[in-house]
Backbone as XML, in Angstrom:
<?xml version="1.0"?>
<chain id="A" units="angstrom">
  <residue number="1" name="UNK">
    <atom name="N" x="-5.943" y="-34.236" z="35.068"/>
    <atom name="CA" x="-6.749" y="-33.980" z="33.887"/>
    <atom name="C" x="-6.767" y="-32.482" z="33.606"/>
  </residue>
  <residue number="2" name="UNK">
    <atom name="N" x="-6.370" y="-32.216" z="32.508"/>
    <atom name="CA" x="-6.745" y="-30.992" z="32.076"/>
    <atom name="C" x="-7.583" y="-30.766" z="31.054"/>
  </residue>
  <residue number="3" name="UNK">
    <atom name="N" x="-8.622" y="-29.700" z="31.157"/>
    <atom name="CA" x="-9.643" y="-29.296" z="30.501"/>
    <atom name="C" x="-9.834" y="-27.877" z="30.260"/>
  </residue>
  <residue number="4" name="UNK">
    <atom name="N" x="-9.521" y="-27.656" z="29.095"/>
    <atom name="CA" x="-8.977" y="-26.282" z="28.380"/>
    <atom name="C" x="-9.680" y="-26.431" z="26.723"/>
  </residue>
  <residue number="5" name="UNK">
    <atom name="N" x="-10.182" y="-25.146" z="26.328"/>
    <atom name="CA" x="-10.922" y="-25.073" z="25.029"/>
    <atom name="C" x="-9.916" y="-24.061" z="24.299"/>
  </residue>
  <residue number="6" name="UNK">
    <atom name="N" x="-9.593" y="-24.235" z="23.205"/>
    <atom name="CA" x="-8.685" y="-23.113" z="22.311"/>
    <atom name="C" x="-9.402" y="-22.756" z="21.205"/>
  </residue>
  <residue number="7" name="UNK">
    <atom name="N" x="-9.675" y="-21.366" z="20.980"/>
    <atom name="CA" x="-10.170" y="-21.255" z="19.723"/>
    <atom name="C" x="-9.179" y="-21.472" z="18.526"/>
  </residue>
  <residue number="8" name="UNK">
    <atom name="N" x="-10.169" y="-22.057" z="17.810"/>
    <atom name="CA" x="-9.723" y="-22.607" z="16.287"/>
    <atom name="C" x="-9.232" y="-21.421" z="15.731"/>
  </residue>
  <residue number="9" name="UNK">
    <atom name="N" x="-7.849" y="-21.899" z="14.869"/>
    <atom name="CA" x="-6.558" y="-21.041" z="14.400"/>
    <atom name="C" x="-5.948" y="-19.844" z="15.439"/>
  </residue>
  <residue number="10" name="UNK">
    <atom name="N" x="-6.069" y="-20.400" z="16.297"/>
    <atom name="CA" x="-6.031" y="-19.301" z="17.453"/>
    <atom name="C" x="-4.071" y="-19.849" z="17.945"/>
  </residue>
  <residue number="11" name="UNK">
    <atom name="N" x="-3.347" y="-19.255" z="18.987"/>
    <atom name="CA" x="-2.682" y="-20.082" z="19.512"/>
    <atom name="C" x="-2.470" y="-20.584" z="21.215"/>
  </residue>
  <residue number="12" name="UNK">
    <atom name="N" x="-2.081" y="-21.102" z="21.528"/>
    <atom name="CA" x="-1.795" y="-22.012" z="22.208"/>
    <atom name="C" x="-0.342" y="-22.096" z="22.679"/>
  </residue>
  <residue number="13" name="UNK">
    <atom name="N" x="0.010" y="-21.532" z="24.051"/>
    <atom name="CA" x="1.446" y="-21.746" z="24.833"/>
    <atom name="C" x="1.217" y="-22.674" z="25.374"/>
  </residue>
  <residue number="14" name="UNK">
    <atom name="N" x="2.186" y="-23.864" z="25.383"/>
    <atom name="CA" x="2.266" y="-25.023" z="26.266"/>
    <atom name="C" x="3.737" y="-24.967" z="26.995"/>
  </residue>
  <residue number="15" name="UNK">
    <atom name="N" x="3.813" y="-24.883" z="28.715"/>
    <atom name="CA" x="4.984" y="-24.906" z="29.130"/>
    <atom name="C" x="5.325" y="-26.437" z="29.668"/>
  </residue>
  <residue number="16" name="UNK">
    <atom name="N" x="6.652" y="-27.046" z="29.366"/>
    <atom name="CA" x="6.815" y="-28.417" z="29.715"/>
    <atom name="C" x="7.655" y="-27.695" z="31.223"/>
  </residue>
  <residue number="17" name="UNK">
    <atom name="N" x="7.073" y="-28.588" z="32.158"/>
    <atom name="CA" x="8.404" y="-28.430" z="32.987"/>
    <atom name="C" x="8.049" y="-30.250" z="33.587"/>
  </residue>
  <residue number="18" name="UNK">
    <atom name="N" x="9.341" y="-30.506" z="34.005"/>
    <atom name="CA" x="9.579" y="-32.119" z="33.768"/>
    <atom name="C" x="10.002" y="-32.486" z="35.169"/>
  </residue>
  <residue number="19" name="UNK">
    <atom name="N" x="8.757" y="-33.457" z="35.957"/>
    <atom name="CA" x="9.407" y="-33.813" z="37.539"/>
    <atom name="C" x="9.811" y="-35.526" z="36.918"/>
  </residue>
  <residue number="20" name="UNK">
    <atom name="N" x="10.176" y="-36.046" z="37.882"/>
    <atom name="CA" x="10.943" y="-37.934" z="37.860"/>
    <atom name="C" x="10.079" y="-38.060" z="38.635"/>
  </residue>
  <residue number="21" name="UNK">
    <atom name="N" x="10.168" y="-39.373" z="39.039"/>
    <atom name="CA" x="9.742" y="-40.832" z="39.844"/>
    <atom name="C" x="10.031" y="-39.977" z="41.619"/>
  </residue>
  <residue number="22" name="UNK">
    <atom name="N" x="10.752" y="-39.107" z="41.558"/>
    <atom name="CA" x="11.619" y="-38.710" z="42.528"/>
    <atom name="C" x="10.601" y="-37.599" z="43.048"/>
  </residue>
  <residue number="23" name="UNK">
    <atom name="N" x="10.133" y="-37.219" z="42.007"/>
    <atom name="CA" x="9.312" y="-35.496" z="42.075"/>
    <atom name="C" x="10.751" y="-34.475" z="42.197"/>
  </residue>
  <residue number="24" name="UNK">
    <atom name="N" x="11.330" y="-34.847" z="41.610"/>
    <atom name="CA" x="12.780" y="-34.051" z="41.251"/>
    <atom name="C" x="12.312" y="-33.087" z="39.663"/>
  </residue>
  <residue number="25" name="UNK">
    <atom name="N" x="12.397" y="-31.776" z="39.771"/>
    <atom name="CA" x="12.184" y="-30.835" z="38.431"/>
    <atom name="C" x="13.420" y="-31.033" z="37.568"/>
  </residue>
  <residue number="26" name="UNK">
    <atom name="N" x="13.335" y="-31.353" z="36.149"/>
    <atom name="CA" x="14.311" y="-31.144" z="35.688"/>
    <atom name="C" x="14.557" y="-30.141" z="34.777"/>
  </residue>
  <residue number="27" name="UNK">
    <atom name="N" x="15.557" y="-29.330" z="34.595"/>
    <atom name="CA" x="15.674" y="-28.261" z="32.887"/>
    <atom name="C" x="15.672" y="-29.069" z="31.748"/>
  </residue>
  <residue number="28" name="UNK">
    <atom name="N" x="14.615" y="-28.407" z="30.530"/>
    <atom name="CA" x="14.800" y="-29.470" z="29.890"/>
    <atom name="C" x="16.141" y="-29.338" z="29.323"/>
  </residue>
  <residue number="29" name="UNK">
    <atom name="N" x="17.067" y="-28.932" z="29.260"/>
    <atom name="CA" x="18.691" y="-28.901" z="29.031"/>
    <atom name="C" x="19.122" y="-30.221" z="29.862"/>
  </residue>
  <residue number="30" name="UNK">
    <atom name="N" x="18.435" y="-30.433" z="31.067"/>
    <atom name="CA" x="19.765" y="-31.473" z="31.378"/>
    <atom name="C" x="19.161" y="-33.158" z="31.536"/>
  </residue>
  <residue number="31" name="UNK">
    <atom name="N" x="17.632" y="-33.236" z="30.276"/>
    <atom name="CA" x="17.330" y="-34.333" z="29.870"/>
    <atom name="C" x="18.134" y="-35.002" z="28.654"/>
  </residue>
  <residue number="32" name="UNK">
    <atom name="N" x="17.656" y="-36.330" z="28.102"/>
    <atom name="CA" x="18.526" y="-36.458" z="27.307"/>
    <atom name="C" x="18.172" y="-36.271" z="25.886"/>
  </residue>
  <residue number="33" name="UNK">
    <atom name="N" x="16.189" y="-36.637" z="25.925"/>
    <atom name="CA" x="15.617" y="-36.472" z="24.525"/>
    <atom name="C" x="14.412" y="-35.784" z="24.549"/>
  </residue>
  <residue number="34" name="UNK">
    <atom name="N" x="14.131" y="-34.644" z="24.515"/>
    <atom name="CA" x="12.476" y="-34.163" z="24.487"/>
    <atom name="C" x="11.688" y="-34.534" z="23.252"/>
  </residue>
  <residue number="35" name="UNK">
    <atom name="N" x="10.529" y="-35.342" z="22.893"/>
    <atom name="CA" x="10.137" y="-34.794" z="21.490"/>
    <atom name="C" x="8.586" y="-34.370" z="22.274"/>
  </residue>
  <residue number="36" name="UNK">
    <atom name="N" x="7.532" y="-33.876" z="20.908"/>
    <atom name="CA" x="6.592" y="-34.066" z="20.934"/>
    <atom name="C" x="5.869" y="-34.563" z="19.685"/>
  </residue>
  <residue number="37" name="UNK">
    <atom name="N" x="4.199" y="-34.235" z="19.770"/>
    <atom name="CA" x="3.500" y="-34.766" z="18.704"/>
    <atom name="C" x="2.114" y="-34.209" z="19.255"/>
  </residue>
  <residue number="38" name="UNK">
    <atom name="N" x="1.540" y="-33.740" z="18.064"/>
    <atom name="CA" x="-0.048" y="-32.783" z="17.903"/>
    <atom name="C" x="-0.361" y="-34.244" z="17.047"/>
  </residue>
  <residue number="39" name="UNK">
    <atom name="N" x="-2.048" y="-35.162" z="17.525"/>
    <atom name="CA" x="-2.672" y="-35.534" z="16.899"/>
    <atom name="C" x="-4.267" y="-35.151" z="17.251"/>
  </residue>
  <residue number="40" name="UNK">
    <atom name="N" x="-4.727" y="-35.899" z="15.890"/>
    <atom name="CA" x="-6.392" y="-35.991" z="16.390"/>
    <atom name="C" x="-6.801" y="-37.093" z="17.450"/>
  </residue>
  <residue number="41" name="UNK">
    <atom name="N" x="-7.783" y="-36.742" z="17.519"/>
    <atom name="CA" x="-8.342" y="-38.246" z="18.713"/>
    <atom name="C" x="-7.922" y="-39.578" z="18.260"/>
  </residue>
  <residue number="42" name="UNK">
    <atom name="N" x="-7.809" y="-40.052" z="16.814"/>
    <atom name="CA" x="-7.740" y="-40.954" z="16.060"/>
    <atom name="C" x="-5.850" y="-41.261" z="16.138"/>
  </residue>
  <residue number="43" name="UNK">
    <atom name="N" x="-5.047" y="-40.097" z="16.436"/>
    <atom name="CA" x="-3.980" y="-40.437" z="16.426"/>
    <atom name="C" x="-3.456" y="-40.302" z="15.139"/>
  </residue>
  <residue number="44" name="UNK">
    <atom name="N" x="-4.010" y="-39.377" z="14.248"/>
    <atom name="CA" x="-3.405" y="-38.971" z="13.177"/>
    <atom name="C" x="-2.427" y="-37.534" z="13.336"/>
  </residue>
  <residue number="45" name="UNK">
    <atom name="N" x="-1.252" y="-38.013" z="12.812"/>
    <atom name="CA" x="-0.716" y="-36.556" z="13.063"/>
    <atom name="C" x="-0.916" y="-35.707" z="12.181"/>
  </residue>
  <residue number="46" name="UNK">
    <atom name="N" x="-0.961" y="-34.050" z="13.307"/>
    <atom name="CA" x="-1.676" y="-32.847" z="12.711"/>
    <atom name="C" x="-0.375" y="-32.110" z="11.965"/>
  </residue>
  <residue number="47" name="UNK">
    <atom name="N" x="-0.646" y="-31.912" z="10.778"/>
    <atom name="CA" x="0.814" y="-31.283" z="10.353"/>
    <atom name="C" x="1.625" y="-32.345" z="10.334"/>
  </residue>
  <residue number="48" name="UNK">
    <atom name="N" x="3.338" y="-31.558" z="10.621"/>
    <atom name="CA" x="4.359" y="-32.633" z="10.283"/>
    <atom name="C" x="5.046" y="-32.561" z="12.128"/>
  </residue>
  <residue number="49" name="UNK">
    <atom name="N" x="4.204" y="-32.247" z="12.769"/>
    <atom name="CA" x="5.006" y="-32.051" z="14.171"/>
    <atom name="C" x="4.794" y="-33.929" z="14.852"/>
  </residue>
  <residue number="50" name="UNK">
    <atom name="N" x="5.447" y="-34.597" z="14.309"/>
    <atom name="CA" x="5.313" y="-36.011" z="15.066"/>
    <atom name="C" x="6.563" y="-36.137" z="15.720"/>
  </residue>
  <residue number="51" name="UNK">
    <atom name="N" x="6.553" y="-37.340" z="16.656"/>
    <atom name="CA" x="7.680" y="-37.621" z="17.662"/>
    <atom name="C" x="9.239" y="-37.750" z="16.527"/>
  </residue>
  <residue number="52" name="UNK">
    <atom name="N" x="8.846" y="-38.051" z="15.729"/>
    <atom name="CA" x="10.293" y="-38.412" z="14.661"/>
    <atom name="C" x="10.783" y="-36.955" z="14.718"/>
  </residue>
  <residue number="53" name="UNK">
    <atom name="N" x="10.354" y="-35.991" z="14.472"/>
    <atom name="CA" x="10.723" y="-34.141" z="14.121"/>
    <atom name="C" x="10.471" y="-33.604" z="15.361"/>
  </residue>
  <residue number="54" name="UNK">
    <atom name="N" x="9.640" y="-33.838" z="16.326"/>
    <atom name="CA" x="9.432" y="-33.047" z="16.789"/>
    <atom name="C" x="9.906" y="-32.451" z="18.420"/>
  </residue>
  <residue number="55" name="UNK">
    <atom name="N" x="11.456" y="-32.364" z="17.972"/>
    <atom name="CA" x="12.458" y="-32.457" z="19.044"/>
    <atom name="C" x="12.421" y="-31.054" z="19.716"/>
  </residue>
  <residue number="56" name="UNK">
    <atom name="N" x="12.189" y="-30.760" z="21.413"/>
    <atom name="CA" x="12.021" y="-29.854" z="22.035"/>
    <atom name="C" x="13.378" y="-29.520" z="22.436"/>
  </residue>
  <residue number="57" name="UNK">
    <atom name="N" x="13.877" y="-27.970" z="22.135"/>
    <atom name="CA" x="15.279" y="-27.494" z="23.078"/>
    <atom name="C" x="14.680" y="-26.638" z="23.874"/>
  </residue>
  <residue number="58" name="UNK">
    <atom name="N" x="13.478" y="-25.925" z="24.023"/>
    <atom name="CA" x="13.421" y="-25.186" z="24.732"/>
    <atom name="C" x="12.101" y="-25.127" z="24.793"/>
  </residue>
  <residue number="59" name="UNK">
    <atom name="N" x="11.387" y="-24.308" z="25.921"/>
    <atom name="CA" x="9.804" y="-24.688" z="26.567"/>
    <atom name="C" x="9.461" y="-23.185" z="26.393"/>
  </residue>
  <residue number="60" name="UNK">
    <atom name="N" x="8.379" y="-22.203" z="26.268"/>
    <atom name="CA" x="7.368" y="-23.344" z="26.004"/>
    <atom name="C" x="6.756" y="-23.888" z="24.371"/>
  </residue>
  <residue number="61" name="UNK">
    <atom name="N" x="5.964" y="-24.607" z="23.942"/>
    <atom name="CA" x="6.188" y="-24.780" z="22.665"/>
    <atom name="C" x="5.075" y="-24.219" z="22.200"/>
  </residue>
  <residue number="62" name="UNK">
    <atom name="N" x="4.918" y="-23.552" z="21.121"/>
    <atom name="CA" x="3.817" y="-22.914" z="20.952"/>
    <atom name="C" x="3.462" y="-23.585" z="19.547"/>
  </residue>
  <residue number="63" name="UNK">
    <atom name="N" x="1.822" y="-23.740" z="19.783"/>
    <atom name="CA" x="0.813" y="-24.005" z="18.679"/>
    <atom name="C" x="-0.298" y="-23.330" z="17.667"/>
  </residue>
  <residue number="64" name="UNK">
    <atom name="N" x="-0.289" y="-22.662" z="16.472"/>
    <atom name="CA" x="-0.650" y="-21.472" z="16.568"/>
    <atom name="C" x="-1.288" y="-21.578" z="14.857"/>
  </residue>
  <residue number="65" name="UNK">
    <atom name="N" x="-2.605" y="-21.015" z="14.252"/>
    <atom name="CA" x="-3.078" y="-21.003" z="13.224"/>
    <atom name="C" x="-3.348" y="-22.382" z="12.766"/>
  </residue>
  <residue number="66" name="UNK">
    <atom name="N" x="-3.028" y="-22.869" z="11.733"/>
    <atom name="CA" x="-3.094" y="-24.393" z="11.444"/>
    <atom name="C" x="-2.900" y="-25.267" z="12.075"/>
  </residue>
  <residue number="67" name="UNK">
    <atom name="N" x="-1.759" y="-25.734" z="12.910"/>
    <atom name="CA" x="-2.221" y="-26.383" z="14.147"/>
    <atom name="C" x="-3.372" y="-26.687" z="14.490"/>
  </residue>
  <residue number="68" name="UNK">
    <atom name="N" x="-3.829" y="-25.381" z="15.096"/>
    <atom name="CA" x="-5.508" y="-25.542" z="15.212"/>
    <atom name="C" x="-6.692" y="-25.386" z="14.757"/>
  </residue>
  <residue number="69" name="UNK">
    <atom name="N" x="-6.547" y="-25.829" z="13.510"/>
    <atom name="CA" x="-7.561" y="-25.383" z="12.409"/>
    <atom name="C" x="-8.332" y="-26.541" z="12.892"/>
  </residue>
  <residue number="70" name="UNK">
    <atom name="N" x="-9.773" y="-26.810" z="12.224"/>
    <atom name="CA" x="-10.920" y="-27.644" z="12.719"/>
    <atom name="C" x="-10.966" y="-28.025" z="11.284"/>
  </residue>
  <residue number="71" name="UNK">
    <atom name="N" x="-10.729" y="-29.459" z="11.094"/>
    <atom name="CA" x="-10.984" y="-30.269" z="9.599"/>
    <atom name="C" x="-11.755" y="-31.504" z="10.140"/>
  </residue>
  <residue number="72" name="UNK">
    <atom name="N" x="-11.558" y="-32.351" z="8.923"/>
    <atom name="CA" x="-12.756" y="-33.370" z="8.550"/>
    <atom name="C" x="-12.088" y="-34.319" z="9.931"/>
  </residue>
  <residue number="73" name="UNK">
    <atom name="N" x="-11.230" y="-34.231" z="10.487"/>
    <atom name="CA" x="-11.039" y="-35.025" z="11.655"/>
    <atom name="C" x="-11.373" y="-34.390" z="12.802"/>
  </residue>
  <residue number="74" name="UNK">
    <atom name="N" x="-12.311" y="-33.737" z="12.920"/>
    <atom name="CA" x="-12.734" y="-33.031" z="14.200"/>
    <atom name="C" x="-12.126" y="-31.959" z="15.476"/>
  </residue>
  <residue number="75" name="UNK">
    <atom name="N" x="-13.046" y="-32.176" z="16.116"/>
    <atom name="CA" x="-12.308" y="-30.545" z="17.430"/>
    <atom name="C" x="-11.501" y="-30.918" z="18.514"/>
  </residue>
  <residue number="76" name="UNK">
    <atom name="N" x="-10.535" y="-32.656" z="18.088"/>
    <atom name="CA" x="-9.975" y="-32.615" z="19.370"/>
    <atom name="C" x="-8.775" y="-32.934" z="19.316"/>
  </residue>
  <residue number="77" name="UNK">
    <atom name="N" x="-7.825" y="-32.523" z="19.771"/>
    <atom name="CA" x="-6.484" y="-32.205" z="19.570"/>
    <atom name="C" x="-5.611" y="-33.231" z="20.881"/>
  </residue>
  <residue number="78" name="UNK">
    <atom name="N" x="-4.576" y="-33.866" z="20.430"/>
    <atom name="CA" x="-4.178" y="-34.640" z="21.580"/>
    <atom name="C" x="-2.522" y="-34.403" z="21.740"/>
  </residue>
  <residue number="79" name="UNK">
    <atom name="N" x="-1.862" y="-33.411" z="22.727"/>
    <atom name="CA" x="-0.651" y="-33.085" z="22.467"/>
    <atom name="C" x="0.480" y="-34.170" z="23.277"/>
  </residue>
  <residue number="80" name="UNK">
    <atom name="N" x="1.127" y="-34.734" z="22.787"/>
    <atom name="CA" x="1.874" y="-35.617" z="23.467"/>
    <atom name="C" x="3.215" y="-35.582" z="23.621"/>
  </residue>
  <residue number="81" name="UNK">
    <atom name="N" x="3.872" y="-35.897" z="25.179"/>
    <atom name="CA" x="5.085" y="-35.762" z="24.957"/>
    <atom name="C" x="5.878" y="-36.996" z="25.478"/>
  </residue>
  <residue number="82" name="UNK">
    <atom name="N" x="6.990" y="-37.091" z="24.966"/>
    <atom name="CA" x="8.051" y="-38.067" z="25.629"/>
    <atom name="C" x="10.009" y="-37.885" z="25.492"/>
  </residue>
  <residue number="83" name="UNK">
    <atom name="N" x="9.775" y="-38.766" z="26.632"/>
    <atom name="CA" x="11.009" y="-37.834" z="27.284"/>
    <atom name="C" x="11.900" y="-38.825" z="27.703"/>
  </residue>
  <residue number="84" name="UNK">
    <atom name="N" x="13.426" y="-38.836" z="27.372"/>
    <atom name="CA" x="14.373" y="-39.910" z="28.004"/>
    <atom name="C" x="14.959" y="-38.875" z="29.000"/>
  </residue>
  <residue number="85" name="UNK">
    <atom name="N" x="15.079" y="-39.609" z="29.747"/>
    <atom name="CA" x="16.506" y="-38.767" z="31.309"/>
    <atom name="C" x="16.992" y="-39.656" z="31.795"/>
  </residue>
  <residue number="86" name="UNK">
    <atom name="N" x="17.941" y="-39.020" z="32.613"/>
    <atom name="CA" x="18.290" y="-39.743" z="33.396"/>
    <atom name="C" x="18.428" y="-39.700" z="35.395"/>
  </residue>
  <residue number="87" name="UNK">
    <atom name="N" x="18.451" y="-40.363" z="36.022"/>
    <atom name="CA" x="17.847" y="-40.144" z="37.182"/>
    <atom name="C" x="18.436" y="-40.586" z="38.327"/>
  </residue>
  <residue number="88" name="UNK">
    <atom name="N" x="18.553" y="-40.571" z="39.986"/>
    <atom name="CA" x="19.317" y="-41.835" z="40.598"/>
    <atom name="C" x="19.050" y="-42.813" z="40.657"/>
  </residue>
  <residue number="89" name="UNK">
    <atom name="N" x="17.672" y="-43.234" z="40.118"/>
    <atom name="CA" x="17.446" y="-44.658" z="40.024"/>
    <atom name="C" x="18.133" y="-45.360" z="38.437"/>
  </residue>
  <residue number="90" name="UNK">
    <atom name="N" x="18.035" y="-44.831" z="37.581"/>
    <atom name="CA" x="18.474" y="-45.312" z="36.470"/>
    <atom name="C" x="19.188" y="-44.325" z="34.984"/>
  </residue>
  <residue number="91" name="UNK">
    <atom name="N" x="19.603" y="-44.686" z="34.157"/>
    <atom name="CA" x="19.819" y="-43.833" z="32.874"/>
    <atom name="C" x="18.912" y="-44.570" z="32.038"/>
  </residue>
  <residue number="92" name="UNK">
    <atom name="N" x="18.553" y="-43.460" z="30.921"/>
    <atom name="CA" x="17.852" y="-43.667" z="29.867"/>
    <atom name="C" x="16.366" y="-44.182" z="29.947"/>
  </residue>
  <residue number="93" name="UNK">
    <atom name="N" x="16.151" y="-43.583" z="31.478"/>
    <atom name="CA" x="14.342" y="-43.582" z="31.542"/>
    <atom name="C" x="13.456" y="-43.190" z="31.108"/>
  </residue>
  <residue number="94" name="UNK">
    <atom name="N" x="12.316" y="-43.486" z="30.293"/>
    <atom name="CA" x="11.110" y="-43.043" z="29.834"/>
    <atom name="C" x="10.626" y="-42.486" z="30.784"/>
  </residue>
  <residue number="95" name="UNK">
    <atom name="N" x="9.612" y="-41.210" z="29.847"/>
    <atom name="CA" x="8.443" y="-40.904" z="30.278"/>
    <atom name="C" x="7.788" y="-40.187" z="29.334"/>
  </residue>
  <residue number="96" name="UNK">
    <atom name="N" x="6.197" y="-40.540" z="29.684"/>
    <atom name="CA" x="5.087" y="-40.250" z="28.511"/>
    <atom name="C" x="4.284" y="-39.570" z="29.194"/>
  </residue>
  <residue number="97" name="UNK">
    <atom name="N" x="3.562" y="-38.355" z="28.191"/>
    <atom name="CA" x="2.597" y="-38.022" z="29.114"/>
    <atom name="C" x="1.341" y="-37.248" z="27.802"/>
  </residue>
  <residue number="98" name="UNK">
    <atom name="N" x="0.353" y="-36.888" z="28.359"/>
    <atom name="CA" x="-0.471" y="-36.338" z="26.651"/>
    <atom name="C" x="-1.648" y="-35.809" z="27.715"/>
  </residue>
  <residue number="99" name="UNK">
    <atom name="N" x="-2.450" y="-34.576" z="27.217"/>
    <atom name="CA" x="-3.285" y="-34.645" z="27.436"/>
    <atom name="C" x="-4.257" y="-33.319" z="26.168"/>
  </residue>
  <residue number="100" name="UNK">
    <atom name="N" x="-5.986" y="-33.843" z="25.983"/>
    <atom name="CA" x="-5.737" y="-33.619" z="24.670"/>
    <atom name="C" x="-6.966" y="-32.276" z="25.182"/>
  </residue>
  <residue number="101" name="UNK">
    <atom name="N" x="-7.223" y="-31.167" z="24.220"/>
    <atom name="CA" x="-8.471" y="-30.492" z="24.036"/>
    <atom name="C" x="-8.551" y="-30.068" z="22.679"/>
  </residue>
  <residue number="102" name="UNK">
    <atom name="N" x="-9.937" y="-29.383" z="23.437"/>
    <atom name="CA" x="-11.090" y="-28.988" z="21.989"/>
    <atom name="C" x="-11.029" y="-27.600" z="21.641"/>
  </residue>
  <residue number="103" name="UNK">
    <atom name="N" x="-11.226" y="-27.468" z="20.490"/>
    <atom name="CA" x="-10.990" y="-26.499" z="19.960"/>
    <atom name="C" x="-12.305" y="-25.828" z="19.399"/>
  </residue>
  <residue number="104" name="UNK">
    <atom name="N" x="-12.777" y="-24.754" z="19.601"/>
    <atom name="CA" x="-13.994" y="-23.614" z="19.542"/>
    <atom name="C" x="-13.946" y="-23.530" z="18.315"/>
  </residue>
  <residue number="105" name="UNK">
    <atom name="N" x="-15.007" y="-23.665" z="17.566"/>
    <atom name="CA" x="-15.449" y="-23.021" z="16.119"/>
    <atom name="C" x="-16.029" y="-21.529" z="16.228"/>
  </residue>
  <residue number="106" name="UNK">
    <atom name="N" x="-15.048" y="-20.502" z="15.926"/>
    <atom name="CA" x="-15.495" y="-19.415" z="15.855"/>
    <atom name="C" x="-16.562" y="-18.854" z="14.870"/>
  </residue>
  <residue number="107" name="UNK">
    <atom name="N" x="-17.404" y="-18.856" z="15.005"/>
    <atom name="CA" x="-18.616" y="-19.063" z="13.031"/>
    <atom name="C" x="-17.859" y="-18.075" z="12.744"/>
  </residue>
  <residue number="108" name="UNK">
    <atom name="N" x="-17.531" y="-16.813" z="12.823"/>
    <atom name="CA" x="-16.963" y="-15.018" z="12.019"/>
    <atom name="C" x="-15.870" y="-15.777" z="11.475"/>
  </residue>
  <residue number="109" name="UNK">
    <atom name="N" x="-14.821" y="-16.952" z="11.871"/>
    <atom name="CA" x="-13.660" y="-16.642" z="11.228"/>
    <atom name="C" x="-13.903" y="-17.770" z="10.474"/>
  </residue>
  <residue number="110" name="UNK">
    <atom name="N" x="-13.872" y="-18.435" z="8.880"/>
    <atom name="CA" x="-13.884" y="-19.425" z="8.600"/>
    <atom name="C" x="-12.606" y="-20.326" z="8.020"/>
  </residue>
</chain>
């Protein structure tokens, strides 16, 4: 569990680094599909960063101004990722992972 507060329009470094079933690290270079996706709690996506677009070549991904703006869908942000590889147990394995926080209303900045 992670529990982290970001101030609103502020940004946000997120580093992926990617273990297997194995606890084997991988680069994300020698996976086969990175994406991600910024939603609200509700699972609405924030912006246009959804799993369809939102293909990772390189770490870390940064989130920054609008991203984290605070609207009529509230202060909580859910960043999600998923990932095909491949592994010695198999090719073309999933993996999912998300974890979401809140974002600080600064009153000075509106």
């Amino acid at each position: 569990m992670i529990d982290i507060t970001v101030n609103k329009l502020g940004t946000l470094k997120i580093e992926i680094i990617f273990t297997d079933e194995d606890d084997v690290i991988h680069a994300l270079s020698s996976v086969t599909s990175v994406k991600w996706q910024l939603s609200d709690k509700e699972g609405n996506v924030i912006g246009t960063m959804s799993f369809a677009n939102g293909l990772i070549t390189e770490s870390p991904v940064m989130l920054s101004c609008s991203d984290l703006e605070i609207g009529t869908d509230g202060d909580r942000r859910i960043f999600a990722v998923e990932i095909i590889y491949d592994s010695t147990n198999g090719t073309d394995l999933c993996g999912k992972e998300e974890f979401d926080f809140k974002l600080k209303d600064l009153k000075n900045w509106k």
